[in-house]
C-alpha positions, 0 to 999 in steps of 0.5 A: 500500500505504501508504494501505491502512496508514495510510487517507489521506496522513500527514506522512512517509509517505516516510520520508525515501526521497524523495531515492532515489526523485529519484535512481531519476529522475534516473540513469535518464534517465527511462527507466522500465525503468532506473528500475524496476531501479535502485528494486530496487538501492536496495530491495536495499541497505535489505534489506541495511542491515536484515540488517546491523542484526540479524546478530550479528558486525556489530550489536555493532561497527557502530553501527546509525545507520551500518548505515542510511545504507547506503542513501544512500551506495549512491545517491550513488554510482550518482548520482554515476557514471551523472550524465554518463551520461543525457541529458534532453529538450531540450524538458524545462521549455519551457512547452507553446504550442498553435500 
């Protein structure tokens, strides 16, 4: 979709959510159904941090920089919990060798 915006690749095109989409990776334990719902818990709190930033009660009180790390704390802490959780191939980063 982003192509479609902006017709070719542009510096930033990430906007700064590579870090979450590694994250999706790594808690997944590259398994691409965890993945796939973990990228949907972090859309969900970047839907939020946007909700946050405009709703009337929290917009005056909180300034809006900490409204949009919501996002990056939410990965850190899915991270940080599912970190010891997955495990990686053994034959993850061994060069391939045709015998």
């Amino acid at each position: 979709m982003s192509l479609v915006w902006f017709k070719g690749v542009v510096k930033e095109i990430s906007a700064g959510r590579g870090f979450i989409a590694l994250a999706c990776v790594v808690a997944s334990g590259l398994d691409p159904i965890l993945a796939t719902g973990f990228a949907f818990l972090f859309g969900f709190s970047e839907a939020v941090a946007y909700t946050f930033a405009v709703t009337p009660g929290i917009k005056e009180t909180i300034p809006y920089y900490f409204v949009f790390m919501i996002p990056y704390i939410v990965t850190l802490v899915v991270v940080a919990v599912m970190i010891g959780k997955r495990r990686f191939p053994r034959a993850l980063g061994v060069p391939y060798k045709k015998e």
